[in-house]
FINU-693131 format. One line per field, with one value per residue (C-alpha): residue number from 1; residue in one letter; x, y, z. Coordinates in nm, 4 decimals. Example, Ala and Ser with C-alpha at 12.3 -4.5 7.8 and 13.67 -1.06 7.14 Angstrom:
2
seq = (1/2)
type = (A/S)
px = (1.2300/1.3670)
py = (-0.4500/-0.1060)
pz = (0.7800/0.7140)
This chain:
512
seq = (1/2/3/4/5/6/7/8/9/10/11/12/13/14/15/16/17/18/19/20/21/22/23/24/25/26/27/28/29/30/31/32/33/34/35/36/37/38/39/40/41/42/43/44/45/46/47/48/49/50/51/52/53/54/55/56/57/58/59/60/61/62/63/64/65/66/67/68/69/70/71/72/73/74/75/76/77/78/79/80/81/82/83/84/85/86/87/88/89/90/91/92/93/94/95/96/97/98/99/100/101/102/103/104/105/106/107/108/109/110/111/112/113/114/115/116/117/118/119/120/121/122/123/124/125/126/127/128/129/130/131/132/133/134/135/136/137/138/139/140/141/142/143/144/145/146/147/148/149/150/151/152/153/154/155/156/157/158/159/160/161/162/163/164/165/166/167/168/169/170/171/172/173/174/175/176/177/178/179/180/181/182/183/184/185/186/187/188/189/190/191/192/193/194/195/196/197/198/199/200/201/202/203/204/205/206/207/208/209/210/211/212/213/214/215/216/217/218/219/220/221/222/223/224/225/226/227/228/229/230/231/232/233/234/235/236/237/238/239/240/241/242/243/244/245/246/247/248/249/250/251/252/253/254/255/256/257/258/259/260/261/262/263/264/265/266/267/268/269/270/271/272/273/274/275/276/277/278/279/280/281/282/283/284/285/286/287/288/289/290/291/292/293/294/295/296/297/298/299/300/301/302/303/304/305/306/307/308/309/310/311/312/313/314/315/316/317/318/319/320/321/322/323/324/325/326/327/328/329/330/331/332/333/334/335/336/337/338/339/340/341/342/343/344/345/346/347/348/349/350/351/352/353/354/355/356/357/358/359/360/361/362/363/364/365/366/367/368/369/370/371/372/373/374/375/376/377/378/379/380/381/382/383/384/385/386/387/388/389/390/391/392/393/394/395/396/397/398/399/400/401/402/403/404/405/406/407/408/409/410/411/412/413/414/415/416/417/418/419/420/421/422/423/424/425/426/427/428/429/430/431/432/433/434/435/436/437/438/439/440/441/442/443/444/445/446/447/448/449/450/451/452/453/454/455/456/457/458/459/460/461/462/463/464/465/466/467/468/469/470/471/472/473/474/475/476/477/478/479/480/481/482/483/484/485/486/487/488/489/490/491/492/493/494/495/496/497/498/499/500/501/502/503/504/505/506/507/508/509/510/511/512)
type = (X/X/X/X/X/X/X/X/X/X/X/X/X/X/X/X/X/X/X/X/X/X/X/X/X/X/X/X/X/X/X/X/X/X/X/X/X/X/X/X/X/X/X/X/X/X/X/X/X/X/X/X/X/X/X/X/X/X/X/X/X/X/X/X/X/X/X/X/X/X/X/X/X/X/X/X/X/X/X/X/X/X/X/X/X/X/X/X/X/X/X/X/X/X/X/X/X/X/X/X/X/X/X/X/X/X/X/X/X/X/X/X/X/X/X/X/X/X/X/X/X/X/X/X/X/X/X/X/X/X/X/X/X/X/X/X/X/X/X/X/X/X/X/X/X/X/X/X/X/X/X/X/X/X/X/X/X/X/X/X/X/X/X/X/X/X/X/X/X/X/X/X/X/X/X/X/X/X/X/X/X/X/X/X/X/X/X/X/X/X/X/X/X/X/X/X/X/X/X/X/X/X/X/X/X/X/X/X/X/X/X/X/X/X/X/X/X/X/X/X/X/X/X/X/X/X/X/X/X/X/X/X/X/X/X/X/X/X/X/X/X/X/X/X/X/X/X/X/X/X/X/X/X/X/X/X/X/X/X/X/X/X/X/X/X/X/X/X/X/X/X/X/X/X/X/X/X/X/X/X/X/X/X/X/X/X/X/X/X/X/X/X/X/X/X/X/X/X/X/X/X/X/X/X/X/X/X/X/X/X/X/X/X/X/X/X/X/X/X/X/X/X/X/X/X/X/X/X/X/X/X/X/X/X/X/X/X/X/X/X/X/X/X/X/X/X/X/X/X/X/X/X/X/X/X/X/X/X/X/X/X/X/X/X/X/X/X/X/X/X/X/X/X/X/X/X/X/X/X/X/X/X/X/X/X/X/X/X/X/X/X/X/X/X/X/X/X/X/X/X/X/X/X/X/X/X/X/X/X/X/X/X/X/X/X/X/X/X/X/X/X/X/X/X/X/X/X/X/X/X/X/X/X/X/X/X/X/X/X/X/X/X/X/X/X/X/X/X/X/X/X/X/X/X/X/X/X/X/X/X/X/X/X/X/X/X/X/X/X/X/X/X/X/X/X/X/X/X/X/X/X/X/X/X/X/X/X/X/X/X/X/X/X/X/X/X/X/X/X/X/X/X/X/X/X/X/X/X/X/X/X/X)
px = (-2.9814/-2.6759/-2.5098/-2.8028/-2.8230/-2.4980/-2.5319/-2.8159/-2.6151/-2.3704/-2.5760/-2.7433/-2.4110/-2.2425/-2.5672/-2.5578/-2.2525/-2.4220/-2.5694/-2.1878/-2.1141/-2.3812/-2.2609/-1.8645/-1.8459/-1.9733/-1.7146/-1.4338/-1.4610/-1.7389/-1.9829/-2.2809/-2.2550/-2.5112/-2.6437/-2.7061/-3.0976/-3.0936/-3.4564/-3.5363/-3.2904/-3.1547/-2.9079/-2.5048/-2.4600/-2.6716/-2.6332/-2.2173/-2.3078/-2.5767/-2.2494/-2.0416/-2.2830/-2.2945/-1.9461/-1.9111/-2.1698/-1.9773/-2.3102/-2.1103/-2.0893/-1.6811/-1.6279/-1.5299/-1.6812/-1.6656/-1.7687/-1.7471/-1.8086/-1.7407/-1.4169/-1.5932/-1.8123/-1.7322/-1.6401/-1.2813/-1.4752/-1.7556/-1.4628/-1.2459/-1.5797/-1.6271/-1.3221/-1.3620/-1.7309/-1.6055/-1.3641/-1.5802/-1.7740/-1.4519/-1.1554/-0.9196/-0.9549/-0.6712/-0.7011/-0.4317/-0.5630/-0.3968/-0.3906/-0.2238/0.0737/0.1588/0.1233/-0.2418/-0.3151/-0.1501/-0.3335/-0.7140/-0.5216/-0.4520/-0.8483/-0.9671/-0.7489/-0.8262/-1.1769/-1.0887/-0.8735/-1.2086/-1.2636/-1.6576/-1.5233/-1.3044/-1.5857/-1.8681/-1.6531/-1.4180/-1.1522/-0.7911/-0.5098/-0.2036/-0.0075/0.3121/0.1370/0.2713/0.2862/-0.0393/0.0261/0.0487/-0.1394/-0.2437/-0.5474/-0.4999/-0.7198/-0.4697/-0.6193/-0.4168/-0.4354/-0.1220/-0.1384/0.0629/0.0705/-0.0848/0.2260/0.4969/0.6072/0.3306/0.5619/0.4591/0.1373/-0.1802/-0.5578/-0.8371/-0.7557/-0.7684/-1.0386/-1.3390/-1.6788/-1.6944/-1.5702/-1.2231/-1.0793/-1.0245/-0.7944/-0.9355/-0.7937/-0.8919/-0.8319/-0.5778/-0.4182/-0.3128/-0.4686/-0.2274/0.0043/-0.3382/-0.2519/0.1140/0.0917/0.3608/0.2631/-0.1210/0.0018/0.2307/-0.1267/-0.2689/-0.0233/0.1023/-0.2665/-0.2636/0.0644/0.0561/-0.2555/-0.4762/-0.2662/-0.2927/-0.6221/-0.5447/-0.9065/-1.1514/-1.4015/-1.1681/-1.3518/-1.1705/-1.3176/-1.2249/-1.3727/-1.2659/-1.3405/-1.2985/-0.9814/-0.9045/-1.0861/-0.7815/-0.7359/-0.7493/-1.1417/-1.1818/-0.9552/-1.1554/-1.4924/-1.4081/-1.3426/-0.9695/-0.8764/-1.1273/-1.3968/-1.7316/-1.7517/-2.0423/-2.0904/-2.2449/-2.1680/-2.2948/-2.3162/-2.3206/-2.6102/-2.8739/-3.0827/-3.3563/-3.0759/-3.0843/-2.7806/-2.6274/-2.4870/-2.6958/-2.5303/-2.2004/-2.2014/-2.5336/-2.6696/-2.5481/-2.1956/-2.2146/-2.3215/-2.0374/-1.8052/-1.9583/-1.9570/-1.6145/-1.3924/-1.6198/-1.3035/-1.2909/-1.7231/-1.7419/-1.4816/-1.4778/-1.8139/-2.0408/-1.7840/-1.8122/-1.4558/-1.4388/-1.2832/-0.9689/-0.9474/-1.2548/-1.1312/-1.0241/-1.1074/-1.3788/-1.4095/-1.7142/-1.4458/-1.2535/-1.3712/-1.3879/-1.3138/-1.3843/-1.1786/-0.8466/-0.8875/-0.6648/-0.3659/-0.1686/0.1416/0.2164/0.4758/0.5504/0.5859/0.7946/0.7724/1.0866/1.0985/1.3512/1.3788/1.2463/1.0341/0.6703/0.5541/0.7195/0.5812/0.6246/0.8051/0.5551/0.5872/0.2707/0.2139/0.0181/-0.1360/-0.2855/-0.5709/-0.8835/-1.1703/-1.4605/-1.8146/-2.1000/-1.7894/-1.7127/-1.3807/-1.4672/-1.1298/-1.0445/-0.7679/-0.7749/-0.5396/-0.5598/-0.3979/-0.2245/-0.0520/0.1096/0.3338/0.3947/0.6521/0.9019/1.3008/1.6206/1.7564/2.0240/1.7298/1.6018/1.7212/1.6520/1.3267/1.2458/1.3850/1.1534/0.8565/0.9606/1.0398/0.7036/0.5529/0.7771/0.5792/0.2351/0.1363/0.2805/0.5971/0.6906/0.8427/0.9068/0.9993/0.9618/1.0879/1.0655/1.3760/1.4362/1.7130/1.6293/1.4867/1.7783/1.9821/1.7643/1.7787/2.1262/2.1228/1.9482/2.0782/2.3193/2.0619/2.0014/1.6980/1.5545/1.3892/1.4146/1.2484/1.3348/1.0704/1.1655/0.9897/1.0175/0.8267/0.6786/0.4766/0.3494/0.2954/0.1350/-0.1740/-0.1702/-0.0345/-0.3898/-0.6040/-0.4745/-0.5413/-0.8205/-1.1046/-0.9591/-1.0264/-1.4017/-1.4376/-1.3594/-1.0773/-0.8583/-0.9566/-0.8515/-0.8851/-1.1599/-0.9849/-0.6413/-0.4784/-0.3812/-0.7537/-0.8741/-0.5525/-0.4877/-0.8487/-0.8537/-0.5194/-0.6637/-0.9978/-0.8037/-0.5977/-0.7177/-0.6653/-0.4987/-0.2357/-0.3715/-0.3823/-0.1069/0.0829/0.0599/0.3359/0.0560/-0.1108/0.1964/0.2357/-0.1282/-0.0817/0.2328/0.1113/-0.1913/0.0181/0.2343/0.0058/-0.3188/-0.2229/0.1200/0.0407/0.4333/0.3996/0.5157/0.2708/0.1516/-0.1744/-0.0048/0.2159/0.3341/0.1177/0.3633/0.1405/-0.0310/0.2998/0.3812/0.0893/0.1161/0.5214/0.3934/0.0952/0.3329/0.6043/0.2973/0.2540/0.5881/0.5886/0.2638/0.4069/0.7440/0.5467/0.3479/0.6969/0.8897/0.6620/0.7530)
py = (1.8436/2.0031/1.6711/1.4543/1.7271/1.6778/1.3111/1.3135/1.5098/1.2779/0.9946/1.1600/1.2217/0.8889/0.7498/0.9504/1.0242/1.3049/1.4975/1.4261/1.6452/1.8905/1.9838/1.9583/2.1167/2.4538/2.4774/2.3484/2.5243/2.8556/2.7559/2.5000/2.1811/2.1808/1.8563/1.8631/1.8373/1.7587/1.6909/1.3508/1.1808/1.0984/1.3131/1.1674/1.2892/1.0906/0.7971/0.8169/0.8833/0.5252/0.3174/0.4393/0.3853/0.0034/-0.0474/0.1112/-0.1458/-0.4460/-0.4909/-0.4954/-0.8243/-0.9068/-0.5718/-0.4236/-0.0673/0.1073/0.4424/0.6016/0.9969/1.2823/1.4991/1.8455/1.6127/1.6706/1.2987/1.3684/1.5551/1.3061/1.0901/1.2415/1.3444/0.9331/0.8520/1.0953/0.9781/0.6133/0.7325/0.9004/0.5283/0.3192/0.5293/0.2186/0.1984/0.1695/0.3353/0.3525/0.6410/0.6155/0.8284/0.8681/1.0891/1.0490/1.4650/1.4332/1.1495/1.3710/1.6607/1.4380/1.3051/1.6629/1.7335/1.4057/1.5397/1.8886/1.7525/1.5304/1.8326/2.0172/2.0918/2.0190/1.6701/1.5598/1.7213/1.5116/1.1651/1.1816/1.0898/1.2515/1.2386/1.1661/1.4559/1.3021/1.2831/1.6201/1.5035/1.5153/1.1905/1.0089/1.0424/0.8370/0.8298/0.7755/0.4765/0.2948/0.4111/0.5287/0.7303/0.7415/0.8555/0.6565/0.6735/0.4392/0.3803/0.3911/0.1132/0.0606/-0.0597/-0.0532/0.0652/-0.2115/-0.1620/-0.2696/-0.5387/-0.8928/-1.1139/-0.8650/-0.8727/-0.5223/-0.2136/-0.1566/0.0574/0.0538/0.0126/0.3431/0.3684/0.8297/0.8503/0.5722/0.7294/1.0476/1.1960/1.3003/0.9945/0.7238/0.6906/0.5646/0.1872/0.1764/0.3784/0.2668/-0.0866/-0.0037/0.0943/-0.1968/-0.4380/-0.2708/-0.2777/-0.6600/-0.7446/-0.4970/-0.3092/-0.5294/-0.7299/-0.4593/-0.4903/-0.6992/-0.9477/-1.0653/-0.8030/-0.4817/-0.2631/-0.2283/0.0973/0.2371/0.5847/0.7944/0.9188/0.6815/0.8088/0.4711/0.1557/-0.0514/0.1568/-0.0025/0.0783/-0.1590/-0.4169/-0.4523/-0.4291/-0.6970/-0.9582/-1.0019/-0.9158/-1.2410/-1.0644/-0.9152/-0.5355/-0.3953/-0.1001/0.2612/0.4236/0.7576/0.9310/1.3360/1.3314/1.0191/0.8305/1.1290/1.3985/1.5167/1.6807/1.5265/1.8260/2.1118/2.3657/2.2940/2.1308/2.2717/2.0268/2.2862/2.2858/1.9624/1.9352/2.1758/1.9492/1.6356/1.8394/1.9934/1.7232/1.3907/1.1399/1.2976/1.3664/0.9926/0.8935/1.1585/1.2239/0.9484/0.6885/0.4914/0.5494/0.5221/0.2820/0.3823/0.2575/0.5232/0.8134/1.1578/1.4066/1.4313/1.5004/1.7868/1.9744/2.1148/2.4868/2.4654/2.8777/2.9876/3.3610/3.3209/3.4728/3.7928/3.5950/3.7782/3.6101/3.2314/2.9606/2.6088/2.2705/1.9846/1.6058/1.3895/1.0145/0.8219/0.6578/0.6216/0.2629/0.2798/0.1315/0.3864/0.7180/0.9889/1.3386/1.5681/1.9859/2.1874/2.5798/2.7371/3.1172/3.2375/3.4631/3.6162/3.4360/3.6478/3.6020/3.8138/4.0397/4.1212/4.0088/3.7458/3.7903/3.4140/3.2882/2.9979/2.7913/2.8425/2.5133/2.6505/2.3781/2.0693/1.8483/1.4590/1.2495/0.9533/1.0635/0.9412/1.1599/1.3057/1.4325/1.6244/1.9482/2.0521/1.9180/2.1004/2.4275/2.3812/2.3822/2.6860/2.8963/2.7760/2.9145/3.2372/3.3573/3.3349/3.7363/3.6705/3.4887/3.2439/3.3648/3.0400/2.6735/2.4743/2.0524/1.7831/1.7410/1.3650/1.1979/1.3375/1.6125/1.7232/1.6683/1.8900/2.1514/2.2005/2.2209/2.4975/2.6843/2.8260/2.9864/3.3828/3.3594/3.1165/3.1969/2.7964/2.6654/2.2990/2.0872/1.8403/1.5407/1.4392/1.2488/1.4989/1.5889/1.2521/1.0382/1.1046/1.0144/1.2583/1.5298/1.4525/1.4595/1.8232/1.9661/1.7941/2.0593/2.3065/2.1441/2.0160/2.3499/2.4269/2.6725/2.4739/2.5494/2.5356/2.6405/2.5494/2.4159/2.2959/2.0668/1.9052/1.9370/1.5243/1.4159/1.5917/1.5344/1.1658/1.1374/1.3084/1.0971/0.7777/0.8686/0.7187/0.6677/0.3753/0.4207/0.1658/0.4123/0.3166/0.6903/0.9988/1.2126/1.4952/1.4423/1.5464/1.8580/1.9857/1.9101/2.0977/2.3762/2.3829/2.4140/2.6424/2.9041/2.8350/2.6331/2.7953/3.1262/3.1335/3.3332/3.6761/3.9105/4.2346/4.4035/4.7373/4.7016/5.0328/5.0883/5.2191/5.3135/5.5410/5.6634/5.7252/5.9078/6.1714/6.2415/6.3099/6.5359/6.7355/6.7973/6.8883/7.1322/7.2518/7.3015/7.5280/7.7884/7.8347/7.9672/8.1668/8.2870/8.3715/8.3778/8.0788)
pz = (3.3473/3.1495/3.1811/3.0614/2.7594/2.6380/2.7104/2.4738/2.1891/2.2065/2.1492/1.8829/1.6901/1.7707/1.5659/1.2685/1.0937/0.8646/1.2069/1.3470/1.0175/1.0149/1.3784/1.3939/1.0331/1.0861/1.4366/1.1893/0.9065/1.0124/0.6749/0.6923/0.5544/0.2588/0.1597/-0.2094/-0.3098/-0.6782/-0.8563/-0.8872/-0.6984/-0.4084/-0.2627/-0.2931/0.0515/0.1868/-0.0530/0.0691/0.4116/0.3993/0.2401/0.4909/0.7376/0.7202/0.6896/0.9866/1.1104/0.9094/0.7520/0.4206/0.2853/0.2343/0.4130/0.0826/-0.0294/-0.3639/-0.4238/-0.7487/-0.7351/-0.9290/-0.8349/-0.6536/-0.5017/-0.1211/-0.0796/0.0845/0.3484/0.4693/0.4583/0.6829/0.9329/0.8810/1.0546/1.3021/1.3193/1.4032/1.6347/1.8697/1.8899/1.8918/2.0052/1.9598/1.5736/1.3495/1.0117/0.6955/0.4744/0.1266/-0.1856/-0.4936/-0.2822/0.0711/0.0789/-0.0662/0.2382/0.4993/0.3840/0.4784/0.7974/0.9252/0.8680/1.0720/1.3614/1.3667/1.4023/1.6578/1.8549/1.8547/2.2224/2.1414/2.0404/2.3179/2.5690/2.4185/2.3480/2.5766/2.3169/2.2866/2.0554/2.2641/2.3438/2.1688/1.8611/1.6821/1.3019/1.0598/0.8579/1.1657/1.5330/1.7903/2.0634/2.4350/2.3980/2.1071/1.8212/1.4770/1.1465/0.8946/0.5817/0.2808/-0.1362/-0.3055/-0.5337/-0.2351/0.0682/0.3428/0.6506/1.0085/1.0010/0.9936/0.9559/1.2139/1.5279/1.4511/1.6422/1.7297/1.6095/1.6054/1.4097/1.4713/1.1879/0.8050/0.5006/0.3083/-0.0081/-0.1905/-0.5115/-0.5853/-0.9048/-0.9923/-1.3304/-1.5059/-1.4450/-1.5032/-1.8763/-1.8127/-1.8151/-1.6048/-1.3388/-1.3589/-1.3035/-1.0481/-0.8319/-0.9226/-0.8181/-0.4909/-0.4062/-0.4634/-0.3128/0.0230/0.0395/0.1010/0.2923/0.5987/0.7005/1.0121/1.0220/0.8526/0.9480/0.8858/0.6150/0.2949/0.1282/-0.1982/-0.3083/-0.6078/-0.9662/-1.2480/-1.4688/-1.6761/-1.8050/-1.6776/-1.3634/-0.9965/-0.9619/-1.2439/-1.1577/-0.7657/-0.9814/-1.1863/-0.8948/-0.9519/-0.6448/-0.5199/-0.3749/-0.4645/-0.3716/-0.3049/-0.5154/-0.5063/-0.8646/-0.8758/-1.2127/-1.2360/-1.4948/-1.4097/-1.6691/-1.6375/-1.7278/-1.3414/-1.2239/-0.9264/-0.7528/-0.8719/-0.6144/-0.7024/-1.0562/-1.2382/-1.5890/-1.7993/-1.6894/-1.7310/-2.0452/-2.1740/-2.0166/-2.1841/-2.5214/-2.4704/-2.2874/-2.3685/-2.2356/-1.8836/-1.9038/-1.9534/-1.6485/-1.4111/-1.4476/-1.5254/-1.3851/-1.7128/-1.8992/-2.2850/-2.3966/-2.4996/-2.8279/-2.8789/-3.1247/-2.9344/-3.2377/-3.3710/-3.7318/-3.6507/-3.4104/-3.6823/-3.8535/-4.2184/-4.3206/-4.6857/-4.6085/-4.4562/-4.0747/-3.9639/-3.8590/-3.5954/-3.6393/-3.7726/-3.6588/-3.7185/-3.5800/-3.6820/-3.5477/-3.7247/-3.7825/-3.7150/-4.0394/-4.3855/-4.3150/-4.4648/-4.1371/-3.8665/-3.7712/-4.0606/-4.0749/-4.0540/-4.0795/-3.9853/-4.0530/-3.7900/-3.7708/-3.4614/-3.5215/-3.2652/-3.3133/-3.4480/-3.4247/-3.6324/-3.6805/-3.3618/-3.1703/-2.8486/-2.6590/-2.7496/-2.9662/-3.2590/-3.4818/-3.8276/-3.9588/-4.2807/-4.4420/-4.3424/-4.5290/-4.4199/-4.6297/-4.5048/-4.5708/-4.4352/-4.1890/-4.4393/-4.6227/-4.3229/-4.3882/-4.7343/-4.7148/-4.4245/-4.5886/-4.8639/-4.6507/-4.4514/-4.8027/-4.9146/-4.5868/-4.6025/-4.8743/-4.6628/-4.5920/-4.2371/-4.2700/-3.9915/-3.6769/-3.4784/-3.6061/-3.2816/-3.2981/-3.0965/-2.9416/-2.9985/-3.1807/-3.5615/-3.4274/-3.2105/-3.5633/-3.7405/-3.4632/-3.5135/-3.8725/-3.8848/-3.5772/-3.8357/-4.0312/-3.8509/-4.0584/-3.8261/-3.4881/-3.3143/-3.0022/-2.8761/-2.7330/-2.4750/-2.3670/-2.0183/-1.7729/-1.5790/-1.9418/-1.9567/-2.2269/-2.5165/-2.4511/-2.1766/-2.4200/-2.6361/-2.3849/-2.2619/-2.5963/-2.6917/-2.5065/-2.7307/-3.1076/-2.8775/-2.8718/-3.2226/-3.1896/-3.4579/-3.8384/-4.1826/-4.4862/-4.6712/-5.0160/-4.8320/-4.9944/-4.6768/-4.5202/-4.5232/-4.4771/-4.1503/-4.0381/-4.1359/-3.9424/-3.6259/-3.6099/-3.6113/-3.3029/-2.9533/-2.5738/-2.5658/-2.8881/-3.1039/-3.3859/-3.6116/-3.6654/-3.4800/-3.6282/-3.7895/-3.4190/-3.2660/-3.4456/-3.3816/-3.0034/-2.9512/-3.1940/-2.9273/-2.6330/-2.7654/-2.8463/-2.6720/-2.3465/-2.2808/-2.4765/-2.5465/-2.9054/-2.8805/-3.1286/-3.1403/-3.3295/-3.3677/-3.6181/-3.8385/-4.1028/-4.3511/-4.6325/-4.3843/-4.2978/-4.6303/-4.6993/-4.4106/-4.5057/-4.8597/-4.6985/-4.4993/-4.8147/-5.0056/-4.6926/-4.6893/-5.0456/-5.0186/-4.7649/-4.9816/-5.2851/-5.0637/-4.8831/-5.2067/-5.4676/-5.6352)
């Protein structure tokens, strides 16, 4: 009877890969699996775990499977308890699991054997990992079957997908989040995906009938999702796009991503809302600033201390990027009067003008006397440290006066989209302003609204300066301030109190 029971379970999980879930999660990890149960819509649990399903089944036509989802979603997971799923039905699959790094990949390979080293597991399926098999990004089954992990941008040598002349399932090319975020906006890198993808990727799946899947947030409108949705790759995918907010303004993931976190994300961070979330990237010639974004303050704020940033052109041409010099003061934002605990940008001045690089200097002192005279003078000048820039940086290194910080430009910052996109929650959520009769107000505002994704605006020097002002003092938080400062006239005021004092008890002392 005991056998027959556990004969039953088995069957029962071999046939559905979300009750294989609901009952090797809880022994893996000690929580329930909760399937999401959003109003008015079908649950993405179960609309992942119905794709996954028939490709399992190669009832898939062209055996290729894309799956657009929301990062947070859980899809890693039903994934990974996929592959395990399909393993306890075919023990001789062959699976490549690739991501954007190697270490992500290894990281989903050590959960699919974990589950598979479950004694529950091996007890009900009979399946085993070899004893040999010590490493996470790569392990074997008694029966022949594989898992290695691999990045999507590196060499994939040795390894295949799937076994070539069966009518049944026999493994997968699975392809997690194919590009890294914060490296999606190089063309370079994005393309470097994109064409290992065409020229080895695909290559590995070792038949006809060897599932191709592809699941993942959107990040790009040129990134690899795209370029398989688009049929350029020579097949028709089948598709399951899931958006986090549907056509009735239902929230796909209530438990774990309410509609009103949501919406402060579409409000705040639109580019990444539109991509990440609703799997439908802006174009990237679409603006990034908004005019809106920016505060417009008739009474100067209390500035706690004030710095400024300095982006140099490499020449005088009418048709090349601009020197531009921007005065920043960073002040607590206040609302009704009272203080909320967050910090803004009060965009002071700026001045934009094309010189020759021998003219660098004095112009740059003029701006920085001008700005001395502000009621809190300067205590930082930070510049790019490119070719002019590194000029002007030494220029002025002789002057004590002058408190200098470099910034350098590497690749691990990204390009500049990148460096946009990081700073462009904070003007979304209106912690940049200026004031109100600026002479510099349209110009800088006109000159952020024209600045996109994709770098099709024409100049970005002003641009520049506002994003490294924002990471200097709101990302980084690098400024060194302080809100107690001596208030001298107070001072003054108590030493004259206390000679009054003194005075008072020598007349009474002497007479006089």
């Amino acid at each position: 009877m005991f056998k027959e029971d556990n004969e039953r379970l088995a069957a029962r999980l071999k046939g559905s890969l979300l009750e294989f879930t609901k009952f090797f999660y809880p022994i893996l990890t000690g929580r329930k699996f909760i399937i999401s149960l959003p109003t008015g819509r079908e649950s993405h649990h179960i609309i992942i775990a119905k794709a996954l399903t028939q490709a399992a089944r190669l009832e898939i036509p062209n055996h290729r499977l894309i799956i657009n989802v929301s990062p947070g979603s859980g899809k890693s997971t039903l994934l990974c308890f996929w592959v395990a799923w399909t393993m306890a039905n075919n023990p001789d699959s062959r699976f490549l699991y690739i991501s954007y790094s190697k270490v992500l990949a290894a990281k989903h390979t050590e959960t699919i054997k974990r589950i598979m080293q479950l004694a529950q597991y091996q007890y009900l399926f009979n399946v085993r990992i070899r004893h040999d098999s010590k490493a996470k990004e790569y392990f074997q089954t008694t029966k022949g079957g594989a898992v290695a992990a691999f990045g999507s941008g590196g060499a994939i040598t040795g390894q295949d997908a799937g076994l070539p002349g069966l009518e049944r399932f026999s493994g997968a090319v699975i392809i997690d989040d194919a590009h890294k975020p914060d490296e999606v906006h190089s063309d370079t890198i994005r393309q470097s995906v994109i064409d290992n993808y065409r020229e080895t990727i695909q290559q590995r799946a070792r038949g006809i009938s060897v599932p191709i899947i592809f699941i993942g947030q959107r990040l790009h409108e040129d990134d690899l999702a795209a370029y398989l949705l688009s049929g350029k790759d020579g097949y028709e995918w089948s598709k399951v796009i899931i958006k986090s907010i549907d056509e009735a303004g239902n929230a796909m993931y209530p438990e774990a991503q309410p509609l009103e976190m949501l919406l402060k994300k579409k409000e705040h961070d639109s580019y990444v809302f539109a991509s990440q979330y609703q799997q439908d990237p802006i174009p990237a010639g679409g603006a990034l600033f908004k005019p809106e974004w920016f505060v417009m303050l008739n009474e100067e704020p209390n500035v706690l201390c004030t710095f400024i940033t300095c982006d140099t052109a490499e020449t005088s041409k009418s048709y090349n990027d601009a020197t531009a010099f921007s005065f920043w003061g960073l002040y607590e934002i206040e609302s009704f009067g009272i203080k909320t605990g967050q910090y803004g940008l009060h965009w002071i001045d700026t001045l934009e003008c094309r010189i020759e690089p021998k003219d660098l200097k004095p112009t740059f002192l003029d701006f920085w006397q001008e700005c001395m005279r502000y009621k809190k003078p300067p205590q930082l000048v930070a510049i790019e440290k490119k070719s002019t820039g590194g000029t002007l940086l030494s220029l002025l290194d002789e002057i004590r006066a002058i408190r200098l910080m470099d910034i350098p430009r590497t690749r691990e910052q990204g390009n500049k989209t990148k460096r946009f996109l990081e700073v462009q929650p904070y003007i979304a959520e209106r912690r940049v302003s200026f004031p109100e009769y600026g002479r510099h107000v349209k110009a800088c505002i006109d000159h952020m609204s024209k600045i996109t994704a994709n770098e099709t605006h024409r100049w970005d020097d002003i641009a520049d300066t506002a994003a490294d002002a924002i990471k200097i003092a709101l990302i980084d938080k690098t400024l060194i301030y302080t809100t107690n400062a001596p208030d001298y006239e107070k001072i003054g005021q108590n030493i004259n109190l206390n000679q009054t004092h003194i005075n008072r008890l020598r007349r009474n002392a002497f007479g006089r």
